[in-house]
C-alpha positions as CSV (number, residue, x, y, z in Angstrom):
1,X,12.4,-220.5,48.6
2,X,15.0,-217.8,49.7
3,X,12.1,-215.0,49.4
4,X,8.8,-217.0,50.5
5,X,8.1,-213.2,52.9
6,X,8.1,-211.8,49.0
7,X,6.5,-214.1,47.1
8,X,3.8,-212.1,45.1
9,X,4.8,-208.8,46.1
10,X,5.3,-205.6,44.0
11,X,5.7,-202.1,44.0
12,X,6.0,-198.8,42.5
13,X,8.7,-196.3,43.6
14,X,8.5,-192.6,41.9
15,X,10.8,-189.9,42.9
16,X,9.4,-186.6,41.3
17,X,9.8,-182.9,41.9
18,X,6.5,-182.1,41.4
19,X,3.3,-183.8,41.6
20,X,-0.5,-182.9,41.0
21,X,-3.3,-185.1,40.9
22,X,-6.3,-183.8,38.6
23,X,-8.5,-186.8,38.8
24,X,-8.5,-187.2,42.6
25,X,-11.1,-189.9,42.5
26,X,-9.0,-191.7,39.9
27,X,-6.1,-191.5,41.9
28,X,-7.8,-193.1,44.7
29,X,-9.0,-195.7,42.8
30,X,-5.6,-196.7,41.3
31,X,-4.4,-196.8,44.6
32,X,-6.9,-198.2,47.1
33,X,-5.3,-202.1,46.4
34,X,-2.3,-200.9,48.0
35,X,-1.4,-202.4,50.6
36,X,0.9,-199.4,51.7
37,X,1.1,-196.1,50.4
38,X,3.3,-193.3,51.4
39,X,4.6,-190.1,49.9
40,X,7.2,-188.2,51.4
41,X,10.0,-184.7,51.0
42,X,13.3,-185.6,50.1
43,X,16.4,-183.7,51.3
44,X,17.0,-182.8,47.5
45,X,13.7,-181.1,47.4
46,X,12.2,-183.8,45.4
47,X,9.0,-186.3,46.5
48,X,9.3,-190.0,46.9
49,X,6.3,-191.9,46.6
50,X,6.0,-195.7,46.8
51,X,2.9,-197.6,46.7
52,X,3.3,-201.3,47.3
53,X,0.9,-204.4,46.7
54,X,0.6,-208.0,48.1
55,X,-0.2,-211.2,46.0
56,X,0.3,-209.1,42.8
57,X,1.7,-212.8,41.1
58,X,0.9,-216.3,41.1
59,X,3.5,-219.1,41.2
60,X,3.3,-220.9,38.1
61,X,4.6,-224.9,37.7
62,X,5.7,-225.3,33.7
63,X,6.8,-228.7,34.0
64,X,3.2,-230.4,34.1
């Protein structure tokens, strides 16, 4: 496979201008799987936030 490295993988990419988290123990919790998570300024004034996961999917053989 040309992507074995990704196999599995996922992730979630927001770009926002404004962000508040109410729940803060919710928000922890949806995002302690993570593998990574990182939230940064954007030049435009906007925040990018990306939270990434391994071995999110299973490979799957159809032909048995």
């Amino acid at each position: 496979m040309d992507n074995e490295l990704f196999l599995g993988n996922g992730s979630i990419e927001i770009e926002t201008d404004e962000l508040e988290v109410k729940n803060i123990d919710e928000f922890i919790s949806a995002i302690k799987p993570a593998q990574n998570f990182e939230i940064h300024p954007l030049l435009n004034g906007n925040l990018s936030m990306s939270i990434c996961f391994k071995d999110l999917t299973k490979e799957v053989n159809l032909t048995e």
